[in-house]
VEXMI-12032 format. One record per residue (C-alpha): residue number from 1; residue in three letters; x, y, z. Coordinates in steps of 0.25 Angstrom, whole numbers, plus 5000, padded with zeros to 4 digits. Layout:
N
<atom><lumti>NUM</lumti><tiro>ALA</tiro><px>X</px><py>Y</py><pz>Z</pz></atom>
...
***
This chain:
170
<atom><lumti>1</lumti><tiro>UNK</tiro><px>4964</px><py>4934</py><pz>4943</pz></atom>
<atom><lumti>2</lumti><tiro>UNK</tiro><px>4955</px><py>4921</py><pz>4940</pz></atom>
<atom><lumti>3</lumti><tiro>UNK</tiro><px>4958</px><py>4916</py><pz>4955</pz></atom>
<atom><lumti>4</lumti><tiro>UNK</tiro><px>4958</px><py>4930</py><pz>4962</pz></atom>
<atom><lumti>5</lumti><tiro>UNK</tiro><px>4947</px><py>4930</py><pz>4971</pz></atom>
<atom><lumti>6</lumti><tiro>UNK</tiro><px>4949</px><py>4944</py><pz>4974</pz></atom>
<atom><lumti>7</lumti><tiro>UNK</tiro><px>4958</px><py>4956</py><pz>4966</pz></atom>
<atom><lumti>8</lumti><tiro>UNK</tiro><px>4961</px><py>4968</py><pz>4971</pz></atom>
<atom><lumti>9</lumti><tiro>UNK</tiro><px>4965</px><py>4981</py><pz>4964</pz></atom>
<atom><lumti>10</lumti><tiro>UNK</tiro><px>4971</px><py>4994</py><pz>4969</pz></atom>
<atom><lumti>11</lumti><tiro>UNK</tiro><px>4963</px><py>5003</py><pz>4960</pz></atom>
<atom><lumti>12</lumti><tiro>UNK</tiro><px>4948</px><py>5003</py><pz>4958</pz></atom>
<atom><lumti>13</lumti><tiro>UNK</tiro><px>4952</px><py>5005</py><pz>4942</pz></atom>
<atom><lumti>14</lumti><tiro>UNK</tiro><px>4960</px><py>4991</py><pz>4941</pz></atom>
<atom><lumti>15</lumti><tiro>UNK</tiro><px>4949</px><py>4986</py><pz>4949</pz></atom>
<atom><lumti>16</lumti><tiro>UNK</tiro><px>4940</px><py>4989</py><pz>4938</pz></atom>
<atom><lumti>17</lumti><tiro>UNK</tiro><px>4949</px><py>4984</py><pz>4927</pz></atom>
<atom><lumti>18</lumti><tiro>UNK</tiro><px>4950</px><py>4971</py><pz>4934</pz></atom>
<atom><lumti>19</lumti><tiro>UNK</tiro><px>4936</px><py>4970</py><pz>4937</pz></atom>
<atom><lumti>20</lumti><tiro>UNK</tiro><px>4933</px><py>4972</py><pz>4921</pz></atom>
<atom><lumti>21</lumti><tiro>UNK</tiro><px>4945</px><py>4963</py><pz>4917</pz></atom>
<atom><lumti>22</lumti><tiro>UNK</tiro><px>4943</px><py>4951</py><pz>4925</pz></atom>
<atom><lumti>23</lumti><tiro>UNK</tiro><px>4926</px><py>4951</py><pz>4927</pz></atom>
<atom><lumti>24</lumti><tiro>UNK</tiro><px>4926</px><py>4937</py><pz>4921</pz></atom>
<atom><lumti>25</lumti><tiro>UNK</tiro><px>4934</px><py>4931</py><pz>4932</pz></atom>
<atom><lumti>26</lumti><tiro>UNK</tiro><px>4924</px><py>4937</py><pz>4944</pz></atom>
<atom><lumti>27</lumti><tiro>UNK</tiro><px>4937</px><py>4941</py><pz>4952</pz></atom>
<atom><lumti>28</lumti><tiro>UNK</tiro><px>4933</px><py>4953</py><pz>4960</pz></atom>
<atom><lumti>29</lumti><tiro>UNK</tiro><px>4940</px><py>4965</py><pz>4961</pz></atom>
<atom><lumti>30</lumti><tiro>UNK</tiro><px>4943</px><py>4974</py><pz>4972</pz></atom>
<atom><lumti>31</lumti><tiro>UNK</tiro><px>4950</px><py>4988</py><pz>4972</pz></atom>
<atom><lumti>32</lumti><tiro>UNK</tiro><px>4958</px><py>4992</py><pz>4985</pz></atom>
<atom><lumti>33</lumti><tiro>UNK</tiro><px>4959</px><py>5006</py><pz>4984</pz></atom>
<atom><lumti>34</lumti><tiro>UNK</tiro><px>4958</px><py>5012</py><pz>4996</pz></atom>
<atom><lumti>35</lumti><tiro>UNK</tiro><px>4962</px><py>5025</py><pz>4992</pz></atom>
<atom><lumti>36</lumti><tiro>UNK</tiro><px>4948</px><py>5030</py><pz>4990</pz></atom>
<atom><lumti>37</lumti><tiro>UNK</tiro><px>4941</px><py>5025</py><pz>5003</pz></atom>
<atom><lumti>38</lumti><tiro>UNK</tiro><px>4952</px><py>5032</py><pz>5010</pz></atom>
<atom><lumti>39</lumti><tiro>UNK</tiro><px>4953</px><py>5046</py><pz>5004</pz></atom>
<atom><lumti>40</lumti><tiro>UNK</tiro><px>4951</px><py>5055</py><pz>5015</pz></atom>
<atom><lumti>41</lumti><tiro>UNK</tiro><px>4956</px><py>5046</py><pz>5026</pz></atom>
<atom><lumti>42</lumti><tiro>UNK</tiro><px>4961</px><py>5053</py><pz>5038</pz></atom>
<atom><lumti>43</lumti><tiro>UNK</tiro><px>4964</px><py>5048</py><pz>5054</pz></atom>
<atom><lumti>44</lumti><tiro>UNK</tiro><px>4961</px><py>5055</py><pz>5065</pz></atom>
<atom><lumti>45</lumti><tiro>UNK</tiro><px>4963</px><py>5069</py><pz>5067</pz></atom>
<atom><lumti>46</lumti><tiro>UNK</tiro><px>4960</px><py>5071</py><pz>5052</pz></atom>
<atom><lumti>47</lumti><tiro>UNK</tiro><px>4975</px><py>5065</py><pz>5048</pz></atom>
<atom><lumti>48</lumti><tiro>UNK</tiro><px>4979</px><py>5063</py><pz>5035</pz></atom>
<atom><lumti>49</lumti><tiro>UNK</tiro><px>4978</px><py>5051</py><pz>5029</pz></atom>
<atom><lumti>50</lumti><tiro>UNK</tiro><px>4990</px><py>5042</py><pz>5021</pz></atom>
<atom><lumti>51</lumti><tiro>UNK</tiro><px>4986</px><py>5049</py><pz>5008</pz></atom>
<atom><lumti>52</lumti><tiro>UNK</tiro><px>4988</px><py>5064</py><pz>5012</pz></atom>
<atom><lumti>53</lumti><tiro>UNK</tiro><px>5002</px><py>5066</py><pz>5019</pz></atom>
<atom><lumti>54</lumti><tiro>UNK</tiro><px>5009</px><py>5056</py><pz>5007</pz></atom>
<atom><lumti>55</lumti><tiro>UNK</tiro><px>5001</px><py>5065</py><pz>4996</pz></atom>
<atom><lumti>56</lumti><tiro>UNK</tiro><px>4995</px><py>5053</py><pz>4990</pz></atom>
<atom><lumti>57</lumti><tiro>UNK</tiro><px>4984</px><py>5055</py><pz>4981</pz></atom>
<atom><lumti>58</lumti><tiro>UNK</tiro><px>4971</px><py>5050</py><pz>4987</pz></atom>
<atom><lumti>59</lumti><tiro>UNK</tiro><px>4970</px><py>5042</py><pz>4974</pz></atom>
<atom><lumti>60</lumti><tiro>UNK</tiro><px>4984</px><py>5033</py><pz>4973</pz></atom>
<atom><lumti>61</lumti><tiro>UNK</tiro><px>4984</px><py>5021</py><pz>4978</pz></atom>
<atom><lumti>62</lumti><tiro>UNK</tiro><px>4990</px><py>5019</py><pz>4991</pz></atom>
<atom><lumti>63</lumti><tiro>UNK</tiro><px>5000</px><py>5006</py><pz>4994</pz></atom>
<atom><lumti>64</lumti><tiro>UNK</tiro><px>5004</px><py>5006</py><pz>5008</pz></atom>
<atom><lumti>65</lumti><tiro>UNK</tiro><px>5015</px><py>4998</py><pz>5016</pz></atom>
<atom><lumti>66</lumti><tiro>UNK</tiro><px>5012</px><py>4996</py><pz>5029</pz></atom>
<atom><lumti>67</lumti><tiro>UNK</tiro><px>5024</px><py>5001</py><pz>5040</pz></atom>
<atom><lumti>68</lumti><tiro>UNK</tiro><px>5037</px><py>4994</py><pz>5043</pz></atom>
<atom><lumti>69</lumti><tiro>UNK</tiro><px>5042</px><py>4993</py><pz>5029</pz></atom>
<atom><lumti>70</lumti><tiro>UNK</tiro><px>5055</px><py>4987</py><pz>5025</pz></atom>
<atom><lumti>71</lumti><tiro>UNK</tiro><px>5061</px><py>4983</py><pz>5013</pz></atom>
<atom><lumti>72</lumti><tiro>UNK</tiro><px>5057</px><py>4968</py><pz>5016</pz></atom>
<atom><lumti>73</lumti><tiro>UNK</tiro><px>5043</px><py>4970</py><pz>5015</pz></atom>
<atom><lumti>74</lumti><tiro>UNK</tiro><px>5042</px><py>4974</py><pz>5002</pz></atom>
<atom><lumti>75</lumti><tiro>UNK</tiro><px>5043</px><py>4989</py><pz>5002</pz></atom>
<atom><lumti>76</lumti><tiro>UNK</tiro><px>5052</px><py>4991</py><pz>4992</pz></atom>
<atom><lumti>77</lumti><tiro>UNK</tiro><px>5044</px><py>4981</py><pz>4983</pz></atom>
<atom><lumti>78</lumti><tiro>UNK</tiro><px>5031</px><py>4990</py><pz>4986</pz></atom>
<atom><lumti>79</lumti><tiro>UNK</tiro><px>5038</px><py>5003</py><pz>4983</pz></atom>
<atom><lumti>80</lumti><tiro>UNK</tiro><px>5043</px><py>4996</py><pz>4969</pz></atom>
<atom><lumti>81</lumti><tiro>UNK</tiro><px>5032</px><py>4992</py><pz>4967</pz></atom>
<atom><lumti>82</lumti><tiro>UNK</tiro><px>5024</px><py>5005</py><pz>4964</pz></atom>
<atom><lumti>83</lumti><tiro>UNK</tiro><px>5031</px><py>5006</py><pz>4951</pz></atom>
<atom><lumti>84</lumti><tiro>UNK</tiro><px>5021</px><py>4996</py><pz>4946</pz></atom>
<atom><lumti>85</lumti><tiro>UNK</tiro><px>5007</px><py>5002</py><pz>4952</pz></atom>
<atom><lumti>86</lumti><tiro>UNK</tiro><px>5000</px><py>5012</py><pz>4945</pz></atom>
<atom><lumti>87</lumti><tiro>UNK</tiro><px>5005</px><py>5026</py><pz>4949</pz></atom>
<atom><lumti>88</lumti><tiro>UNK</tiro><px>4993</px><py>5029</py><pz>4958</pz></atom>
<atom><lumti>89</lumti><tiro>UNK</tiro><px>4997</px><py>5017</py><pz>4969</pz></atom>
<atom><lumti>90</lumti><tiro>UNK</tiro><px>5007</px><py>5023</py><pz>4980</pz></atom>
<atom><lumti>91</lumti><tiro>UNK</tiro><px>5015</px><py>5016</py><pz>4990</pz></atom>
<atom><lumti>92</lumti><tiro>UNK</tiro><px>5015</px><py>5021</py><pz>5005</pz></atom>
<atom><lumti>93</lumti><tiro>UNK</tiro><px>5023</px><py>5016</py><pz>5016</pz></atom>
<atom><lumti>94</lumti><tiro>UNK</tiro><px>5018</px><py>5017</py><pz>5029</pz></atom>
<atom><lumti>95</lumti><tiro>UNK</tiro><px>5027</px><py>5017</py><pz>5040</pz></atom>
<atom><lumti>96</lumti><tiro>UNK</tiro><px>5043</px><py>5015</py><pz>5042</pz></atom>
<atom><lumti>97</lumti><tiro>UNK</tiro><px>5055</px><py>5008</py><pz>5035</pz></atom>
<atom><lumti>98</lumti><tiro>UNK</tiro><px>5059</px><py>4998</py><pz>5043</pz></atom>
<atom><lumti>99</lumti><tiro>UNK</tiro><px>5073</px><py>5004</py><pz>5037</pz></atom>
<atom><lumti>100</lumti><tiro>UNK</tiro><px>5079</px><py>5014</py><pz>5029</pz></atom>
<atom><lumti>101</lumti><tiro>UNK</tiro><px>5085</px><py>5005</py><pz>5021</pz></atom>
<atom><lumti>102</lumti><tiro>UNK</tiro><px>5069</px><py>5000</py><pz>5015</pz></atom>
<atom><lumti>103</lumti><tiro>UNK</tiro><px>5066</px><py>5014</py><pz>5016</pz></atom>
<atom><lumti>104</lumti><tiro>UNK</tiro><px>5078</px><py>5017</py><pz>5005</pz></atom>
<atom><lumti>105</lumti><tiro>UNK</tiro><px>5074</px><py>5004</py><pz>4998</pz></atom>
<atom><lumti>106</lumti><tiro>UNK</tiro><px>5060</px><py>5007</py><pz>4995</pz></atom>
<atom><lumti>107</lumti><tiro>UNK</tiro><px>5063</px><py>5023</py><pz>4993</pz></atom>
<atom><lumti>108</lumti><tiro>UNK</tiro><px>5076</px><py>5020</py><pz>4981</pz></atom>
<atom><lumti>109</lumti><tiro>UNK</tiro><px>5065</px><py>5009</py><pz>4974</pz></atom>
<atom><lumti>110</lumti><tiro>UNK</tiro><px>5053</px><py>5020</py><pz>4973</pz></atom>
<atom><lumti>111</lumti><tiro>UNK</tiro><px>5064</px><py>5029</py><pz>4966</pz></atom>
<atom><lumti>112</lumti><tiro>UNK</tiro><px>5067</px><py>5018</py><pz>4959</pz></atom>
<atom><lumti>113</lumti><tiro>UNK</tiro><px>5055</px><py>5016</py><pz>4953</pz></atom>
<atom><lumti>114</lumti><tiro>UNK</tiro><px>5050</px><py>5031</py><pz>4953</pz></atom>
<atom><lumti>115</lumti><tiro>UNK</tiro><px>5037</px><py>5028</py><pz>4962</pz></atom>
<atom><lumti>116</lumti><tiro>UNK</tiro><px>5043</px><py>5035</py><pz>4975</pz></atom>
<atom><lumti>117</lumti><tiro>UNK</tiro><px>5032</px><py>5045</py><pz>4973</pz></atom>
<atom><lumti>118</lumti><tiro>UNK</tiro><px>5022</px><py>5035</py><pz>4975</pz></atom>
<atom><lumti>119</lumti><tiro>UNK</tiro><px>5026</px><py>5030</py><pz>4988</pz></atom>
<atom><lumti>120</lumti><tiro>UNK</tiro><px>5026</px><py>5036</py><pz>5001</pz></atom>
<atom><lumti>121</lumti><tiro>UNK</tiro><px>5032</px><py>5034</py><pz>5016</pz></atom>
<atom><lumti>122</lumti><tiro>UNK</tiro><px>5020</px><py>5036</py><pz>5026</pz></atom>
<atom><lumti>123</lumti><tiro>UNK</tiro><px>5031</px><py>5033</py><pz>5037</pz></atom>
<atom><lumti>124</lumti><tiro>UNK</tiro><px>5030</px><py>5029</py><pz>5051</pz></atom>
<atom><lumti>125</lumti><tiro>UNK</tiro><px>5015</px><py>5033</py><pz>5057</pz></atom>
<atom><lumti>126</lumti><tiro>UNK</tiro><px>5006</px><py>5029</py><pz>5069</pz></atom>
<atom><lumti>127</lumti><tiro>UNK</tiro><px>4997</px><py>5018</py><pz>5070</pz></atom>
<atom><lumti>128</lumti><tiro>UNK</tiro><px>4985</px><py>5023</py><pz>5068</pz></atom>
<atom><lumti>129</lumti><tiro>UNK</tiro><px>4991</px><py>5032</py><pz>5055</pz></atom>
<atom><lumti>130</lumti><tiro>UNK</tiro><px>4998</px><py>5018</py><pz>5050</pz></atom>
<atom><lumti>131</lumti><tiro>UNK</tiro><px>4985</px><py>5012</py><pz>5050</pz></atom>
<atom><lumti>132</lumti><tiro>UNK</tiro><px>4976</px><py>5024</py><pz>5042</pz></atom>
<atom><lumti>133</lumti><tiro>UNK</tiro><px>4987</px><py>5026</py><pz>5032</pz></atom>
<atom><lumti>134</lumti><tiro>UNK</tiro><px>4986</px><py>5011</py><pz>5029</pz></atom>
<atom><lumti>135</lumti><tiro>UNK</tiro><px>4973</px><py>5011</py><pz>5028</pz></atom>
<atom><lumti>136</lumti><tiro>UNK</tiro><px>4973</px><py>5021</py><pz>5018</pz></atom>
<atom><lumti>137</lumti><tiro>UNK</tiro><px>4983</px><py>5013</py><pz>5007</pz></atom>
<atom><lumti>138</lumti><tiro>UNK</tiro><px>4974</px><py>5006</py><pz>4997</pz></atom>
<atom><lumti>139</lumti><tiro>UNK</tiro><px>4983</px><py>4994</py><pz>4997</pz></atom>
<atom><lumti>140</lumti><tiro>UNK</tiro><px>4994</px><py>4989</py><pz>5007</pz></atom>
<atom><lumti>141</lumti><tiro>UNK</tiro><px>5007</px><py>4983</py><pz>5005</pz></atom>
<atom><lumti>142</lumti><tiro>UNK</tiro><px>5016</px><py>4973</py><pz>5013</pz></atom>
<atom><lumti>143</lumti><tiro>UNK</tiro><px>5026</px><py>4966</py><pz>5005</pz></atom>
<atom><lumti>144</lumti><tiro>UNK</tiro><px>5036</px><py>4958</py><pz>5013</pz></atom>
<atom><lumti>145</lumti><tiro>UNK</tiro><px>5045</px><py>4947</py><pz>5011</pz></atom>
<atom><lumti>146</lumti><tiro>UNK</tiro><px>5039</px><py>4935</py><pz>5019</pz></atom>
<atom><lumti>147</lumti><tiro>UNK</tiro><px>5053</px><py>4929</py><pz>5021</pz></atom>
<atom><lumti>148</lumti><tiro>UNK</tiro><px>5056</px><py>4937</py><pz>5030</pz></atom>
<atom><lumti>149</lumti><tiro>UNK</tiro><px>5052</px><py>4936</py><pz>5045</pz></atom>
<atom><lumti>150</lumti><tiro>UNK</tiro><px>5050</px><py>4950</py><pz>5049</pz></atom>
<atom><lumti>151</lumti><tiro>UNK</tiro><px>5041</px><py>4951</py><pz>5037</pz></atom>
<atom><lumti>152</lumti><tiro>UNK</tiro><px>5032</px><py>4941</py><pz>5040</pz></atom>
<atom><lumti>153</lumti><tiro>UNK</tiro><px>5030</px><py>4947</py><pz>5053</pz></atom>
<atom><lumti>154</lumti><tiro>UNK</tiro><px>5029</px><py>4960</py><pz>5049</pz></atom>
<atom><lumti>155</lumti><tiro>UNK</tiro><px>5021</px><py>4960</py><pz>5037</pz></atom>
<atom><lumti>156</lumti><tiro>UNK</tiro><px>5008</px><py>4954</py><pz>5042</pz></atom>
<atom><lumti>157</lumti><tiro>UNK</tiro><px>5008</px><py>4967</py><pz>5051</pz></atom>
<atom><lumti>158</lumti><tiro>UNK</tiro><px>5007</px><py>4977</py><pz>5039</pz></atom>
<atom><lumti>159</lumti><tiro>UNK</tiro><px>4996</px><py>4967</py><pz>5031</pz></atom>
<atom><lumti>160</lumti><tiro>UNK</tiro><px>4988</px><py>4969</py><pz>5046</pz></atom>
<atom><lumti>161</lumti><tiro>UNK</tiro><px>4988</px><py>4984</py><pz>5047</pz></atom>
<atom><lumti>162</lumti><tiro>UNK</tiro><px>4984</px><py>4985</py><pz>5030</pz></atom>
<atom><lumti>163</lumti><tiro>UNK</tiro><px>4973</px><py>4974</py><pz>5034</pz></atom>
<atom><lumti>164</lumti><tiro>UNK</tiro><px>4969</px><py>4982</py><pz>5048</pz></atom>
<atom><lumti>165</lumti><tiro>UNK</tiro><px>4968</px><py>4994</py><pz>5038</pz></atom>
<atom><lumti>166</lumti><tiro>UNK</tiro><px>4960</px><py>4988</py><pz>5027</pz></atom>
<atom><lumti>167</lumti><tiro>UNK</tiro><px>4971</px><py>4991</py><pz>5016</pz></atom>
<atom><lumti>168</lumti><tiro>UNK</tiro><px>4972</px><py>4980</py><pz>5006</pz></atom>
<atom><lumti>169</lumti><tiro>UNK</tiro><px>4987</px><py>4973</py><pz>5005</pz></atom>
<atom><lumti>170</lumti><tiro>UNK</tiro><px>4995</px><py>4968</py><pz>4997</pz></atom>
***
């Protein structure tokens, strides 16, 4: 924390807890929870937004993973991870598997772990609907293994859209 020029928090609370905890050291704190700017957020034509046909609470915390997943880039590691987040942080993928066999992956590690209520499958969408729906996560994921080619390729893509959108990324 002494040589953070910058932290970043998911929730307003740990925000406050660091704040109080690490006054002396002058690092600011920032929460990233978008969840509250983004309420009622609908497109055009009064569609739902990402929260509604998922049935997330307008109060969790929402991970989202940019389209194109495969078990390379980290999904399976996301989706374990939950199991160490406070239980009102959900995980939503947004788009397709790039196979069945990440799909099967990731879905036999969140019952594993008992979190597979607190993730969710937006699946393969539009454009325009991609690009709402990630702007509506509080903060954005891509993992990926930067040996490999394809990845390095690939990933900057997804960091572009969840910048484009304004989400913060991890």
């Amino acid at each position: 924390v002494a040589r953070a020029g910058l932290v970043l928090t998911p929730s307003h609370a740990l925000a406050q807890y660091l704040r109080r905890r690490y006054r002396r050291r002058g690092v600011p704190v920032r929460a990233i929870r978008n969840a509250a700017e983004h309420d009622s957020t609908h497109g055009p034509g009064n569609e739902p937004g990402l929260r509604t046909p998922l049935g997330i609470p307008a109060n969790d915390i929402v991970l989202v993973s940019p389209c194109g997943i495969s078990a390379e880039t980290g999904a399976v590691l996301a989706a374990r991870a939950l199991r160490f987040l406070p239980p009102d942080h959900v995980l939503v993928f947004i788009g397709r598997f790039a196979s069945g066999s990440a799909e099967a992956a990731i879905r036999a590690a969140l019952r594993r772990d008992r979190v597979a209520h607190r993730c969710f499958f937006a699946g393969e969408t539009g454009p325009a609907q991609y690009r709402r729906w990630l702007a509506e996560g509080d903060l954005g994921l891509i993992l990926f293994d930067p040996a490999i080619a394809n990845m390095r390729l690939a990933a900057p893509n997804r960091f572009f859209d969840l910048l484009a959108a304004r989400v913060p990324v991890i």
